[in-house]
C-alpha positions in Angstrom: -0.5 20.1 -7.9 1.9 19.7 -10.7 5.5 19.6 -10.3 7.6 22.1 -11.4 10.1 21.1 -14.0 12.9 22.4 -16.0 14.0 19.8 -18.1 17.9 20.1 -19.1 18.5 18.0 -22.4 20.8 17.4 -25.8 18.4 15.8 -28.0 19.6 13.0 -29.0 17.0 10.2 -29.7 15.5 9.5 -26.4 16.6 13.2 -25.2 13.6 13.3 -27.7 11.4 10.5 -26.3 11.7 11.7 -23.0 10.3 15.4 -24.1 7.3 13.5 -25.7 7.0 11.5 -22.6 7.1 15.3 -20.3 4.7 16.4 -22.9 2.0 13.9 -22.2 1.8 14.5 -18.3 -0.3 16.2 -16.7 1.4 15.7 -13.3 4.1 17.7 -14.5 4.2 21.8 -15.2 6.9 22.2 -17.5 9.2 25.9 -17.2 11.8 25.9 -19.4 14.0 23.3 -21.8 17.1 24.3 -21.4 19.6 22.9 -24.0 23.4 21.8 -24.1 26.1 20.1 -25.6 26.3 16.6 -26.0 24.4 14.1 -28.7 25.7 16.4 -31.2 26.4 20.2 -31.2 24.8 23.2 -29.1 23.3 24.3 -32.5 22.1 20.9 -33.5 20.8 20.2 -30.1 18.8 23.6 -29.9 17.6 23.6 -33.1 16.3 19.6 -32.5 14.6 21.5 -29.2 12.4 23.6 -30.9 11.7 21.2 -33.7 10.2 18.6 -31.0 8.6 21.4 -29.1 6.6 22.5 -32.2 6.0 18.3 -32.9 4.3 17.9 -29.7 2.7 21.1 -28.5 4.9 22.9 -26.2 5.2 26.2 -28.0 4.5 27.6 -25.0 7.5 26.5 -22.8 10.8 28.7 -22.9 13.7 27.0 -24.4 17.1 28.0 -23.5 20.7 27.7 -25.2 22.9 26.8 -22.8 26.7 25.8 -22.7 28.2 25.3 -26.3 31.5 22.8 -24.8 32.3 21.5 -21.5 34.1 23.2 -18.4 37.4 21.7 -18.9 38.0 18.5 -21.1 37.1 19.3 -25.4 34.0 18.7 -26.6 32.4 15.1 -27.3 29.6 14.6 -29.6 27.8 11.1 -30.6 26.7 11.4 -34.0 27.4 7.9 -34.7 24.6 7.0 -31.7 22.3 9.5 -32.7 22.4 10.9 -36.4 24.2 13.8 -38.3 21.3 15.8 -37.0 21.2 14.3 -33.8 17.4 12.6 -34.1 18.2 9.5 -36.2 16.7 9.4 -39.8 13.1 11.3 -38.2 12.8 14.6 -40.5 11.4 17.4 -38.4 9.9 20.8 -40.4 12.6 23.7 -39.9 11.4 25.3 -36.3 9.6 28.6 -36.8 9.9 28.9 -32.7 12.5 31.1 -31.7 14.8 30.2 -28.7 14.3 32.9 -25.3 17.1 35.6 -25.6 18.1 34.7 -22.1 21.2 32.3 -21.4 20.1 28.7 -20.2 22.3 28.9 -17.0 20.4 32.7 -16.1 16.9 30.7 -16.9 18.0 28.5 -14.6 18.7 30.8 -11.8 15.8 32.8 -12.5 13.0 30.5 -12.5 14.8 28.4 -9.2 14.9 32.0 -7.3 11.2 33.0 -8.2 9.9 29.2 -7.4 12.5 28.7 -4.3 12.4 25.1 -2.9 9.7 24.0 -5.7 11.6 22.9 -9.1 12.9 20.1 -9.3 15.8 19.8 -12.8 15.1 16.7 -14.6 18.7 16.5 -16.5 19.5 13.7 -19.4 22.9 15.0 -20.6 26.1 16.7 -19.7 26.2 18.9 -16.3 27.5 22.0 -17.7 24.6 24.3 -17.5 23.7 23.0 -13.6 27.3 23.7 -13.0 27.9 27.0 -14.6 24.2 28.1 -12.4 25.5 26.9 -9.2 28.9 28.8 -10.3 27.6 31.8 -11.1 24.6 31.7 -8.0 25.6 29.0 -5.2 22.4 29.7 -3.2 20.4 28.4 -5.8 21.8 24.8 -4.2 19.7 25.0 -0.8 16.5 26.2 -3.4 16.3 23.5 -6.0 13.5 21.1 -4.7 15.8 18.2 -6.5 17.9 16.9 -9.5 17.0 13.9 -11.0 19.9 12.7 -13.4 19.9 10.2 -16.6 23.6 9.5 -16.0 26.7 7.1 -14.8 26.6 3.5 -14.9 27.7 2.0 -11.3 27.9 -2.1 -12.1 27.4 -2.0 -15.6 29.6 -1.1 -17.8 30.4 2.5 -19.7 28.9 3.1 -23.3 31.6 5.4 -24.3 34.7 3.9 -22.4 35.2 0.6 -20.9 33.9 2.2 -17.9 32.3 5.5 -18.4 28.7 6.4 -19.2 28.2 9.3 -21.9 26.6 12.0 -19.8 29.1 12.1 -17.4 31.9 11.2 -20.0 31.0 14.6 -21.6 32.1 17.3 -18.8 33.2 14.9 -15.7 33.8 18.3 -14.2 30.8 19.5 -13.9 28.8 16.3 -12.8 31.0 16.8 -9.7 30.4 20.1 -8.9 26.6 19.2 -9.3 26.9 16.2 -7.1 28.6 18.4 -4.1 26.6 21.1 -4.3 24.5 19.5 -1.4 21.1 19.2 -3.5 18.5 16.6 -3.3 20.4 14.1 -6.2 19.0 11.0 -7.8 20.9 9.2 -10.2 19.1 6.9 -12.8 22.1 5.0 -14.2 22.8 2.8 -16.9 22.4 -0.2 -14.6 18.4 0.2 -14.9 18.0 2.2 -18.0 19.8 -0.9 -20.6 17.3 -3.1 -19.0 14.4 -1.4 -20.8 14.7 -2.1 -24.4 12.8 -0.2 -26.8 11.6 -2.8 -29.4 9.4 -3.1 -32.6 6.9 -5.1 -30.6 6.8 -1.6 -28.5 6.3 0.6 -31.5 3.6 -1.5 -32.9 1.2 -1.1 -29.5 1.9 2.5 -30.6 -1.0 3.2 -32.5 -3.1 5.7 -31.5 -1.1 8.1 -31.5 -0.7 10.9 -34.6 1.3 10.0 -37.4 3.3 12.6 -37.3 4.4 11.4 -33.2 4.4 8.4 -34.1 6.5 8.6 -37.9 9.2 10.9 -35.3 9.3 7.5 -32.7 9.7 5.3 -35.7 12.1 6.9 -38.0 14.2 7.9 -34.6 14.4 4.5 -32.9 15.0 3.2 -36.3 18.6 4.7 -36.3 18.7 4.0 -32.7 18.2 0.1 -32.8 20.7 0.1 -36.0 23.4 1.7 -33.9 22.8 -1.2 -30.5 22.9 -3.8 -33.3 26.3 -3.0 -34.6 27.8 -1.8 -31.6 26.5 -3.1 -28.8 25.1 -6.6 -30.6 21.8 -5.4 -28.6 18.2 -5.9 -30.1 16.4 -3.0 -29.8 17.5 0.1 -28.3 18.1 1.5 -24.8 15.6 4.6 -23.9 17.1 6.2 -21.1 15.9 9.3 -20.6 12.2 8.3 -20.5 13.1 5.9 -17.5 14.6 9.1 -16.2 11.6 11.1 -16.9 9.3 8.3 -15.9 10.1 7.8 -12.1 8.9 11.8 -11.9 5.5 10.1 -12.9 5.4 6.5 -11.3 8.4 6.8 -8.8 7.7 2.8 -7.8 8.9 1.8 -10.8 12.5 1.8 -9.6 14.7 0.9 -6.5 17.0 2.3 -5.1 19.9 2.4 -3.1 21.9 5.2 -1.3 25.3 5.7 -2.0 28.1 8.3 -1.7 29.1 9.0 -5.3 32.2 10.5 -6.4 33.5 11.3 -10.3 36.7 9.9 -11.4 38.8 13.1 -12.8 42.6 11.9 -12.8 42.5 8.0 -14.2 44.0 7.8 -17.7 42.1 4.4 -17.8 38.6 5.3 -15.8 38.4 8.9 -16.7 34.8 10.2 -15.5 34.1 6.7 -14.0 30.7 7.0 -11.5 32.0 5.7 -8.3 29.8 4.6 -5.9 30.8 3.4 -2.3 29.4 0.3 -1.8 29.9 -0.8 1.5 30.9 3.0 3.4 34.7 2.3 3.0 35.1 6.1 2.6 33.0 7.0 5.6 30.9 9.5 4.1 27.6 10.4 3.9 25.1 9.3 0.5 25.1 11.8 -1.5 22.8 10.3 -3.8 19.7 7.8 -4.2 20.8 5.6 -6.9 18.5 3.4 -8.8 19.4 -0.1 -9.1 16.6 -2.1 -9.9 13.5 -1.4 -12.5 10.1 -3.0 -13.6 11.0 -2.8 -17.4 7.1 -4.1 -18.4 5.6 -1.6 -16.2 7.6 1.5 -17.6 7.2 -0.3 -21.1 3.6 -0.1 -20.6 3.5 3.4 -19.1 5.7 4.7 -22.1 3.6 3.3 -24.8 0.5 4.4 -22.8 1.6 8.4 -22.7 2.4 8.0 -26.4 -1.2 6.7 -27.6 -2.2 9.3 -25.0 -0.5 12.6 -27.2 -2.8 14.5 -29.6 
């Protein structure tokens, strides 16, 4: 049986990746898209939504606007990683899909209430929309099958501050709330997901799939590998949310660890800082399953396997 999936995103380049990735598997039954802040603006990131939905055949899936700027701290967008538009220099036609007239946070609820214990959420940016749900309907939390999260960096360091990853650099708050709430949590941090470098020896073994899928991975990754070249002196360019997506498909191709997380939310200097308790100093219970280790050929391989795969 497939497994249920909302799929909470800001595309964002491999936001975008990682959609293609959901779209070519069959193990999984997408519900929704359900879009926030993040990679660039609530309108940028819903209209990019519908673009890629029309790109790859999910016309049939709901998609959801969600929270337009995080619970407490202002809004942070990363044009600079991912484009004006938020998908690199990939063109996409203007959508003629239409986004459901339902908020993304009452989606949420909805389809977790009618499918109780059954979906998991499969989250690659900020937390706001899981939070405001849980906020708004806390019994959802003992429903949700799990959360899997593209977020936090535990030894490696932050991409947006010397020590905070984006997604959780976005609304710290909420990525708290979320990891309290008692639910099922695992975390697919940076430590694993800059270990799997997106290269143009990858895009080559891309070649059966349409040109139009495969124009979108080029002209996207494109902007992508420019930006890890002059800020991060990196060849190629990290795709982290299809590692998060791809341990739904081939969970071996990670390993993890348990940990008791926590989210820095007073530091001046580690602001929204994943913390992870090592060795039980706190003397609390894992919260999380965190993964720590990844084949990087073997998810390479996958990747590029789904992509030929698309039609």
């Amino acid at each position: 049986m497939a497994e249920k999936l909302i799929y909470d995103t800001d595309p964002g380049i491999d936001d975008a990746l990682g959609l293609l990735l959901l779209a070519a598997a069959p193990e999984i039954e997408l519900l929704a898209i359900t879009v926030t802040h993040g990679n660039t603006s609530q309108d940028k990131c819903l209209r990019n939504a519908l673009q890629l939905a029309e790109l790859c055949g999910l016309t049939h899936v709901p998609i959801a606007r969600g929270a337009q700027e995080p619970l407490v701290k202002e809004l942070s967008v990363a044009e600079e990683t991912h484009g004006d538009g938020g998908l690199g220099y990939a063109q996409l036609p203007e959508p003629k899909l239409q986004p459901v007239s339902e908020p993304a946070h009452d989606l949420i609820i909805r389809l977790i209430e009618e499918n109780p214990g059954e979906v998991t959420l499969l989250c690659v940016g900020p937390m706001t929309n899981i939070a405001v749900a849980l906020l708004k309907q806390p019994g959802i939390a003992k429903q949700i099958k799990r959360i899997v999260s593209m977020g936090g960096a535990i030894h490696y360091p932050g991409n947006v501050t010397p020590q905070a990853e984006y997604n959780v650099f976005c609304d710290p708050e909420a990525f708290e709330i979320v990891l309290n709430a008692g639910i099922d949590f695992t975390l697919v941090p940076l430590d694993v997901t800059y270990q799997c470098l997106f290269t143009t020896d990858h895009l080559s073994r891309i070649n059966k799939a349409p040109a139009a899928i495969f124009d979108f991975i080029k002209e996207s990754t494109r902007f992508y590998m420019e930006f890890h070249a002059a800020y991060q002196g990196i060849q190629g360019c990290a795709i982290n949310d299809p590692l998060a997506a791809a341990i739904l498909l081939a969970p071996d191709l990670v390993t993890y660890r348990d940990y008791f997380l926590a989210i820095e939310l007073q530091s001046p200097t580690s602001k929204a800082k994943t913390i992870a308790d090592h060795y039980g100093a706190l003397k609390k219970q894992p919260n999380a399953k965190v993964a720590m280790e990844v084949e990087v050929e073997k998810f390479m391989d996958l990747f590029i396997e789904r992509m030929n795969r698309l039609a």
